[in-house]
C-alpha positions in Angstrom: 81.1 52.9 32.0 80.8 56.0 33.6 83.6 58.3 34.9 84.2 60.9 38.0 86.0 63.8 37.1 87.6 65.8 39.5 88.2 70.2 38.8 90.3 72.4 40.3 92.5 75.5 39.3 96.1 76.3 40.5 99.2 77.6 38.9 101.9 76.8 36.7 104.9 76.5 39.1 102.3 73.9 40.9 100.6 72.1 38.2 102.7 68.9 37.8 103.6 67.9 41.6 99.9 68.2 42.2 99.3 65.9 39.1 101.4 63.3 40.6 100.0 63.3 43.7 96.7 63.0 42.5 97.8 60.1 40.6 99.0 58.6 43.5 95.6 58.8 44.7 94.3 56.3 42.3 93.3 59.1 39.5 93.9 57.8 36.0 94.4 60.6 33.8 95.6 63.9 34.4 94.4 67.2 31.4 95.9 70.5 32.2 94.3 73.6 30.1 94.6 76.9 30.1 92.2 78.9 32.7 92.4 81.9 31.1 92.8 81.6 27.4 96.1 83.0 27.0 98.1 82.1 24.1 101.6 79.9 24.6 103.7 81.4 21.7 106.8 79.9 19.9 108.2 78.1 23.2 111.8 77.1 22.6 113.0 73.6 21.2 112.4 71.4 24.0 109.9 73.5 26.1 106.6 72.1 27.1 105.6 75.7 28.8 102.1 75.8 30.8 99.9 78.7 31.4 100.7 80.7 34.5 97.0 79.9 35.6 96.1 76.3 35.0 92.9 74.6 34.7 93.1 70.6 35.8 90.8 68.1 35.1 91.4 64.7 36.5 89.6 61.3 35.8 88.8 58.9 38.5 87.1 55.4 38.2 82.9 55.6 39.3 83.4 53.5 41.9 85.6 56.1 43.6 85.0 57.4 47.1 84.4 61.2 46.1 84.2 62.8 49.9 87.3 60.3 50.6 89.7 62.2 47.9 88.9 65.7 48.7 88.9 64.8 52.5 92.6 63.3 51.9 93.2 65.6 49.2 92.5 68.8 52.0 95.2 66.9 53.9 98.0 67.5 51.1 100.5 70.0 51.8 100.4 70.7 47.8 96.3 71.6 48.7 97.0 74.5 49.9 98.2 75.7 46.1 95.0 74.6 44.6 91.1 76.2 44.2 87.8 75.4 43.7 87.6 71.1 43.6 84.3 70.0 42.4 84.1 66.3 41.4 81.4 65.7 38.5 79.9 62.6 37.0 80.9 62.1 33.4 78.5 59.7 31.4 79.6 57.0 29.5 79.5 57.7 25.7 81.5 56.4 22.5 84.5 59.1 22.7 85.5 57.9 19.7 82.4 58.5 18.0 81.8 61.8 19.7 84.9 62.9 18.5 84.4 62.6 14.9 81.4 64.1 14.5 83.0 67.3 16.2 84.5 67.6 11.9 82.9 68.3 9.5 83.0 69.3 5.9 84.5 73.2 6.1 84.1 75.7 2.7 87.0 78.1 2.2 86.5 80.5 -0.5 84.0 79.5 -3.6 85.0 76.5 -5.0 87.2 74.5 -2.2 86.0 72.0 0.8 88.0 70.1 3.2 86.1 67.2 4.1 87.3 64.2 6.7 86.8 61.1 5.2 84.2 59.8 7.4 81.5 62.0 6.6 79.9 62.7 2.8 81.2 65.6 0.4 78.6 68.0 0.2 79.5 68.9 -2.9 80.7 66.4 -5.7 81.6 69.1 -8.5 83.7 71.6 -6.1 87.6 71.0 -5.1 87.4 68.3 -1.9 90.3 67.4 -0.2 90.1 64.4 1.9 91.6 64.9 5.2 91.6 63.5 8.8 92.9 65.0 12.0 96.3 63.9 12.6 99.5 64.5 14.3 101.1 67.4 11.8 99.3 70.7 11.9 96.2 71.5 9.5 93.3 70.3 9.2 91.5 73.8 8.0 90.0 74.2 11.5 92.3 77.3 12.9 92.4 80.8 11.3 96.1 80.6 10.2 95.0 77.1 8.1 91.6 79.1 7.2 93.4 82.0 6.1 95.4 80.1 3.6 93.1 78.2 2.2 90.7 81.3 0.7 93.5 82.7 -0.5 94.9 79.9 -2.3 91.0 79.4 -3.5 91.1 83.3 -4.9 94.4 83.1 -6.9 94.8 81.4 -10.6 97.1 78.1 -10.3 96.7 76.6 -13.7 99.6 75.9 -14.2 101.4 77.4 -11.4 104.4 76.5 -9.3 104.3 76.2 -5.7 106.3 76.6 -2.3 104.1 75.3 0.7 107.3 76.4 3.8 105.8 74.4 6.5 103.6 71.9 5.1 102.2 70.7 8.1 99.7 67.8 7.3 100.2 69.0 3.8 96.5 70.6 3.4 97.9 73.7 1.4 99.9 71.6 -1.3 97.4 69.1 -2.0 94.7 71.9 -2.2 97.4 74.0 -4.4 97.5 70.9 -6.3 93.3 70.2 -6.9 92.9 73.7 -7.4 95.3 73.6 -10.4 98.8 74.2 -9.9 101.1 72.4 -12.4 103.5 71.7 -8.9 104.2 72.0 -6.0 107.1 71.8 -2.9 106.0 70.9 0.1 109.2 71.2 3.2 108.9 71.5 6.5 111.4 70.4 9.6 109.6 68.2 11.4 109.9 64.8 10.0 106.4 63.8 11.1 105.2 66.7 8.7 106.8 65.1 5.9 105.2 61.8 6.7 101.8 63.1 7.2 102.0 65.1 3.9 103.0 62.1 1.5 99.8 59.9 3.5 97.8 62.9 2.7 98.8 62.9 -0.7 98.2 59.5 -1.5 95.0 59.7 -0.2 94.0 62.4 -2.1 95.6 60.9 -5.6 97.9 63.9 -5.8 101.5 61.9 -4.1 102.8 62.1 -8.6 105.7 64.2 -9.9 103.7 67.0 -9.4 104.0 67.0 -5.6 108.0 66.7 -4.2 107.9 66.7 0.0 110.9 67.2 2.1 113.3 69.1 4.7 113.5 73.3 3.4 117.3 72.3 1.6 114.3 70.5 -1.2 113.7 74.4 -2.4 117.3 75.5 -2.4 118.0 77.9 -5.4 114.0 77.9 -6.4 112.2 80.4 -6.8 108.2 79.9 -8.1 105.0 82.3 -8.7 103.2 81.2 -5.5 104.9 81.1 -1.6 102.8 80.3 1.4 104.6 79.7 4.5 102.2 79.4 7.6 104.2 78.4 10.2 105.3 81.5 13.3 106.4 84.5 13.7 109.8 84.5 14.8 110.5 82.1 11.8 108.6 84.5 9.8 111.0 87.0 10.6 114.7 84.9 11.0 113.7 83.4 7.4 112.1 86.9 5.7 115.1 87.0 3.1 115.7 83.1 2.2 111.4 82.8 1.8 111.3 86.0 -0.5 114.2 84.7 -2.9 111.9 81.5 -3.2 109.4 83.7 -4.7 109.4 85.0 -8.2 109.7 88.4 -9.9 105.9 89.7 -10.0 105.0 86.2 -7.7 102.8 86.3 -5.0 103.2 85.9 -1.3 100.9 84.9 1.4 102.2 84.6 5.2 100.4 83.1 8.1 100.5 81.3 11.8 100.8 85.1 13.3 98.6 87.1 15.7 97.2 90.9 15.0 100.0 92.1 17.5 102.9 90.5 15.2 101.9 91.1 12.0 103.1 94.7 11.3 106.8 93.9 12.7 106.3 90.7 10.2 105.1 92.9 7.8 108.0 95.3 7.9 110.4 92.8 7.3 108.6 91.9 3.9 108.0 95.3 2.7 111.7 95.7 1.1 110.9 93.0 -1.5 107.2 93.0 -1.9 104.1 95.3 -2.8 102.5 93.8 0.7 98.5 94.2 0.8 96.3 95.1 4.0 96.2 92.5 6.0 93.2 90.0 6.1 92.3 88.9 10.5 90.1 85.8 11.5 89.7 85.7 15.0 93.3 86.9 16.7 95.3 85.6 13.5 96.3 87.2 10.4 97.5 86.4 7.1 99.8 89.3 5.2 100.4 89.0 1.8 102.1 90.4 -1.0 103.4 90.8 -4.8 107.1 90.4 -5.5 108.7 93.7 -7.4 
Protein backbone atom coordinates (compact mmCIF):
# COMPACT_ATOMS: atom_id res chain seq x y z
CA UNK A 1 0.00 0.00 0.00
CA UNK A 2 0.93 3.34 -0.47
CA UNK A 3 2.25 5.84 2.22
CA UNK A 4 1.97 9.84 3.05
CA UNK A 5 4.98 11.23 4.28
CA UNK A 6 5.00 14.27 6.03
CA UNK A 7 8.61 16.95 5.88
CA UNK A 8 9.50 19.47 7.89
CA UNK A 9 12.79 21.00 9.55
CA UNK A 10 13.23 22.28 13.13
CA UNK A 11 15.92 22.02 15.71
CA UNK A 12 17.56 19.77 18.03
CA UNK A 13 16.38 21.17 21.44
CA UNK A 14 12.69 20.61 19.61
CA UNK A 15 13.06 17.51 17.65
CA UNK A 16 11.61 14.88 20.01
CA UNK A 17 8.48 16.71 21.67
CA UNK A 18 7.42 17.43 18.13
CA UNK A 19 7.88 13.67 17.31
CA UNK A 20 5.55 12.76 19.98
CA UNK A 21 3.03 14.94 19.22
CA UNK A 22 2.95 14.00 15.79
CA UNK A 23 2.55 10.55 16.93
CA UNK A 24 -0.20 11.48 18.77
CA UNK A 25 -1.64 12.50 15.68
CA UNK A 26 -1.97 9.11 14.24
CA UNK A 27 1.65 9.23 12.47
CA UNK A 28 3.38 5.91 12.57
CA UNK A 29 6.93 6.41 12.26
CA UNK A 30 9.03 9.12 13.08
CA UNK A 31 13.11 9.42 10.98
CA UNK A 32 15.12 12.34 12.23
CA UNK A 33 18.31 13.19 9.86
CA UNK A 34 20.67 15.56 9.74
CA UNK A 35 19.66 18.88 7.59
CA UNK A 36 22.86 19.94 7.11
CA UNK A 37 25.32 17.15 6.86
CA UNK A 38 27.34 17.79 9.84
CA UNK A 39 29.18 15.07 11.40
CA UNK A 40 28.08 13.74 15.21
CA UNK A 41 31.55 12.75 16.48
CA UNK A 42 32.49 10.30 19.41
CA UNK A 43 29.29 11.22 21.57
CA UNK A 44 29.81 10.01 25.13
CA UNK A 45 28.66 6.47 26.46
CA UNK A 46 25.07 6.76 26.66
CA UNK A 47 24.49 9.80 24.35
CA UNK A 48 22.12 9.61 21.50
CA UNK A 49 23.19 13.47 20.38
CA UNK A 50 21.09 15.03 17.33
CA UNK A 51 22.10 17.56 14.89
CA UNK A 52 21.49 21.21 15.96
CA UNK A 53 19.37 21.41 12.62
CA UNK A 54 17.07 18.47 12.17
CA UNK A 55 15.46 17.14 9.23
CA UNK A 56 12.08 15.01 10.07
CA UNK A 57 10.33 12.76 8.00
CA UNK A 58 7.15 11.29 9.35
CA UNK A 59 4.93 8.38 7.88
CA UNK A 60 1.24 8.54 7.86
CA UNK A 61 -1.26 5.88 6.56
CA UNK A 62 -2.85 6.91 2.65
CA UNK A 63 -5.96 7.22 3.92
CA UNK A 64 -4.92 10.16 6.08
CA UNK A 65 -6.60 13.55 5.88
CA UNK A 66 -3.43 15.57 4.69
CA UNK A 67 -5.11 19.39 4.93
CA UNK A 68 -6.57 17.97 8.39
CA UNK A 69 -2.89 17.36 9.98
CA UNK A 70 -1.26 20.54 8.95
CA UNK A 71 -4.51 22.51 9.74
CA UNK A 72 -4.32 20.83 13.40
CA UNK A 73 -0.69 20.64 13.22
CA UNK A 74 -0.63 24.90 12.64
CA UNK A 75 -2.69 24.74 15.89
CA UNK A 76 0.28 23.13 18.06
CA UNK A 77 2.06 25.37 20.28
CA UNK A 78 5.31 23.13 19.32
CA UNK A 79 4.38 24.58 15.40
CA UNK A 80 5.69 27.46 15.96
CA UNK A 81 9.41 25.61 16.30
CA UNK A 82 8.98 23.94 13.00
CA UNK A 83 9.52 24.93 8.92
CA UNK A 84 8.63 24.14 5.75
CA UNK A 85 5.75 20.94 6.07
CA UNK A 86 5.07 19.40 2.81
CA UNK A 87 3.21 16.04 2.82
CA UNK A 88 4.27 13.69 -0.19
CA UNK A 89 2.89 10.46 -1.56
CA UNK A 90 5.28 7.60 -1.16
CA UNK A 91 4.50 4.61 -3.55
CA UNK A 92 4.25 1.32 -2.49
CA UNK A 93 7.34 -0.86 -3.38
CA UNK A 94 9.18 -4.09 -1.76
CA UNK A 95 11.52 -2.04 0.80
CA UNK A 96 12.99 -5.03 1.45
CA UNK A 97 13.96 -5.72 -2.02
CA UNK A 98 14.90 -2.10 -2.75
CA UNK A 99 17.08 -2.24 -0.08
CA UNK A 100 19.30 -4.93 -1.09
CA UNK A 101 19.95 -4.07 -4.36
CA UNK A 102 21.29 -0.63 -2.87
CA UNK A 103 24.84 -3.40 -2.20
CA UNK A 104 26.69 -4.47 -4.36
CA UNK A 105 29.85 -6.25 -5.00
CA UNK A 106 32.70 -3.32 -3.98
CA UNK A 107 36.69 -3.92 -5.28
CA UNK A 108 39.40 -2.58 -2.87
CA UNK A 109 42.74 -2.76 -4.20
CA UNK A 110 43.69 -5.44 -7.05
CA UNK A 111 42.84 -8.61 -5.90
CA UNK A 112 40.03 -8.20 -3.05
CA UNK A 113 35.94 -7.91 -3.34
CA UNK A 114 33.42 -7.68 -0.70
CA UNK A 115 30.41 -9.09 -1.97
CA UNK A 116 26.86 -9.53 0.03
CA UNK A 117 25.66 -12.81 -0.34
CA UNK A 118 22.59 -12.12 -2.27
CA UNK A 119 24.14 -11.02 -5.35
CA UNK A 120 26.92 -13.07 -7.71
CA UNK A 121 30.80 -12.70 -7.27
CA UNK A 122 31.99 -11.02 -10.10
CA UNK A 123 34.98 -12.52 -9.97
CA UNK A 124 35.52 -16.29 -8.93
CA UNK A 125 39.51 -16.30 -8.90
CA UNK A 126 40.00 -12.92 -6.72
CA UNK A 127 39.74 -12.72 -2.72
CA UNK A 128 35.61 -12.50 -1.92
CA UNK A 129 34.52 -12.08 1.30
CA UNK A 130 30.90 -12.77 1.85
CA UNK A 131 29.22 -10.23 3.83
CA UNK A 132 25.84 -8.71 4.66
CA UNK A 133 24.90 -5.47 6.29
CA UNK A 134 24.44 -5.93 9.91
CA UNK A 135 24.38 -4.44 13.27
CA UNK A 136 28.42 -4.11 13.92
CA UNK A 137 30.17 -1.61 11.83
CA UNK A 138 31.78 -2.59 8.29
CA UNK A 139 30.49 -3.56 5.48
CA UNK A 140 33.28 -1.84 3.09
CA UNK A 141 30.81 0.96 2.19
CA UNK A 142 32.47 4.07 4.36
CA UNK A 143 35.98 5.47 3.66
CA UNK A 144 37.43 4.40 7.13
CA UNK A 145 36.26 0.55 6.15
CA UNK A 146 37.51 1.38 2.39
CA UNK A 147 40.66 2.67 3.54
CA UNK A 148 41.52 -0.44 5.36
CA UNK A 149 40.77 -2.72 3.08
CA UNK A 150 43.36 -1.48 0.02
CA UNK A 151 45.74 -1.34 2.38
CA UNK A 152 45.42 -4.64 3.82
CA UNK A 153 45.06 -5.76 -0.21
CA UNK A 154 48.74 -3.87 -0.84
CA UNK A 155 50.76 -5.49 2.03
CA UNK A 156 52.25 -9.26 2.02
CA UNK A 157 50.29 -11.61 4.67
CA UNK A 158 51.54 -14.94 3.92
CA UNK A 159 52.04 -15.92 6.74
CA UNK A 160 51.53 -12.93 8.76
CA UNK A 161 50.11 -12.29 12.18
CA UNK A 162 47.33 -9.95 12.86
CA UNK A 163 45.67 -7.42 15.36
CA UNK A 164 42.17 -6.17 13.88
CA UNK A 165 41.50 -3.37 17.40
CA UNK A 166 37.92 -2.88 16.71
CA UNK A 167 36.72 -5.66 14.67
CA UNK A 168 33.51 -4.33 13.99
CA UNK A 169 31.50 -6.93 11.75
CA UNK A 170 34.95 -8.47 11.47
CA UNK A 171 35.48 -7.46 7.51
CA UNK A 172 39.30 -6.69 8.19
CA UNK A 173 40.22 -10.10 9.92
CA UNK A 174 38.42 -12.35 7.67
CA UNK A 175 39.81 -10.34 4.60
CA UNK A 176 43.41 -10.47 6.63
CA UNK A 177 42.66 -14.01 6.74
CA UNK A 178 41.71 -14.79 2.67
CA UNK A 179 44.41 -12.58 1.72
CA UNK A 180 46.84 -14.82 3.53
CA UNK A 181 47.76 -14.11 6.96
CA UNK A 182 48.74 -17.30 9.00
CA UNK A 183 46.31 -15.43 12.02
CA UNK A 184 44.72 -13.21 13.18
CA UNK A 185 42.98 -11.36 16.59
CA UNK A 186 40.03 -9.89 16.23
CA UNK A 187 38.80 -7.57 19.88
CA UNK A 188 36.60 -5.13 20.08
CA UNK A 189 34.29 -3.81 23.27
CA UNK A 190 31.14 -4.12 22.06
CA UNK A 191 29.80 -7.57 22.61
CA UNK A 192 27.65 -7.41 19.43
CA UNK A 193 31.04 -6.95 17.47
CA UNK A 194 32.19 -10.08 18.75
CA UNK A 195 29.07 -11.85 17.80
CA UNK A 196 28.82 -10.43 14.40
CA UNK A 197 32.57 -11.27 13.71
CA UNK A 198 32.46 -15.19 14.64
CA UNK A 199 28.87 -15.30 12.20
CA UNK A 200 31.01 -13.55 9.66
CA UNK A 201 33.62 -16.01 10.10
CA UNK A 202 31.75 -18.96 9.77
CA UNK A 203 30.24 -17.75 6.83
CA UNK A 204 33.16 -17.11 5.19
CA UNK A 205 34.95 -20.68 6.34
CA UNK A 206 37.65 -18.72 8.18
CA UNK A 207 35.90 -19.16 12.19
CA UNK A 208 39.46 -22.06 12.61
CA UNK A 209 42.46 -21.58 14.95
CA UNK A 210 43.58 -19.18 12.71
CA UNK A 211 40.99 -16.59 13.74
CA UNK A 212 40.59 -15.92 17.89
CA UNK A 213 37.69 -13.07 18.59
CA UNK A 214 37.22 -11.32 21.81
CA UNK A 215 37.27 -8.22 24.36
CA UNK A 216 41.04 -6.15 23.82
CA UNK A 217 42.39 -8.16 27.28
CA UNK A 218 42.52 -11.32 24.14
CA UNK A 219 45.88 -9.32 22.81
CA UNK A 220 47.46 -8.63 26.20
CA UNK A 221 51.23 -9.01 25.97
CA UNK A 222 51.08 -9.54 21.98
CA UNK A 223 52.65 -7.97 19.76
CA UNK A 224 52.37 -9.09 15.75
CA UNK A 225 53.81 -7.66 12.19
CA UNK A 226 50.36 -6.25 11.11
CA UNK A 227 47.93 -3.64 13.52
CA UNK A 228 44.82 -2.10 12.12
CA UNK A 229 42.64 -0.37 14.45
CA UNK A 230 39.76 1.57 12.72
CA UNK A 231 37.63 2.59 15.31
CA UNK A 232 37.81 6.94 16.57
CA UNK A 233 39.91 9.35 17.26
CA UNK A 234 39.84 9.98 20.79
CA UNK A 235 40.40 6.17 21.26
CA UNK A 236 43.10 6.62 18.77
CA UNK A 237 44.71 8.84 20.89
CA UNK A 238 43.78 7.49 24.82
CA UNK A 239 45.16 3.93 23.46
CA UNK A 240 48.38 5.36 21.05
CA UNK A 241 50.87 3.56 23.60
CA UNK A 242 49.04 0.12 24.48
CA UNK A 243 48.10 -0.24 20.22
CA UNK A 244 51.91 0.47 19.35
CA UNK A 245 53.33 -2.22 21.84
CA UNK A 246 50.84 -4.67 20.01
CA UNK A 247 52.92 -4.04 16.95
CA UNK A 248 56.22 -5.55 16.17
CA UNK A 249 59.77 -4.22 15.72
CA UNK A 250 59.85 -3.27 11.85
CA UNK A 251 55.73 -4.18 11.89
CA UNK A 252 53.38 -2.12 10.14
CA UNK A 253 50.57 0.09 11.34
CA UNK A 254 47.58 1.32 9.67
CA UNK A 255 44.93 3.72 11.62
CA UNK A 256 41.49 4.68 10.59
CA UNK A 257 37.77 5.94 11.63
CA UNK A 258 39.30 9.65 11.71
CA UNK A 259 38.55 12.87 9.73
CA UNK A 260 41.33 15.13 7.75
CA UNK A 261 40.94 17.67 10.75
CA UNK A 262 42.12 14.83 13.40
CA UNK A 263 44.58 13.11 11.72
CA UNK A 264 47.77 15.21 12.32
CA UNK A 265 47.04 15.38 16.26
CA UNK A 266 46.54 11.39 15.81
CA UNK A 267 49.39 11.37 13.88
CA UNK A 268 51.58 13.11 16.47
CA UNK A 269 50.88 10.78 19.01
CA UNK A 270 52.19 7.84 16.75
CA UNK A 271 55.31 9.48 15.46
CA UNK A 272 57.40 8.55 18.72
CA UNK A 273 57.27 4.89 17.86
CA UNK A 274 56.72 4.72 14.15
CA UNK A 275 58.22 5.83 10.66
CA UNK A 276 54.46 7.19 9.98
CA UNK A 277 53.80 7.68 5.99
CA UNK A 278 51.71 10.63 4.37
CA UNK A 279 48.50 10.12 4.92
CA UNK A 280 46.06 8.55 2.38
CA UNK A 281 42.00 10.74 2.43
CA UNK A 282 38.78 9.30 0.84
CA UNK A 283 36.10 11.68 1.07
CA UNK A 284 36.50 13.57 4.74
CA UNK A 285 38.35 10.36 6.26
CA UNK A 286 41.85 9.36 6.54
CA UNK A 287 43.85 6.42 7.20
CA UNK A 288 47.59 7.15 8.74
CA UNK A 289 49.94 4.50 8.68
CA UNK A 290 53.25 3.55 9.72
CA UNK A 291 56.40 1.23 10.24
CA UNK A 292 57.47 0.33 13.80
CA UNK A 293 61.38 1.32 14.61
Amino acid sequence: MPWLQLRLNTTEPHADNIGDALMEMGALSVTLMDAEDVPILEPAPGETPLWQNVHMMVLFDAETDTRGILDAWQQHPLSQHSSNEKFELLEDKDWEREWMERFEPLQFGEKLWICPSWKPVPDESAVNVMLDPGLAFGTGTHPTTSLCLKWLDGLDLDGKTVIDYGCGSGILAIAALKLGAAKVYAVDIDEQAIIATKDNAERNGVMDERLLVGKPELVNGISTEIVVANILAGPLKELAAQISAHCQSHGRLALSGLLDVQSEEVNSCYQQWFDMEPAVYEQEWTRLSGIKR
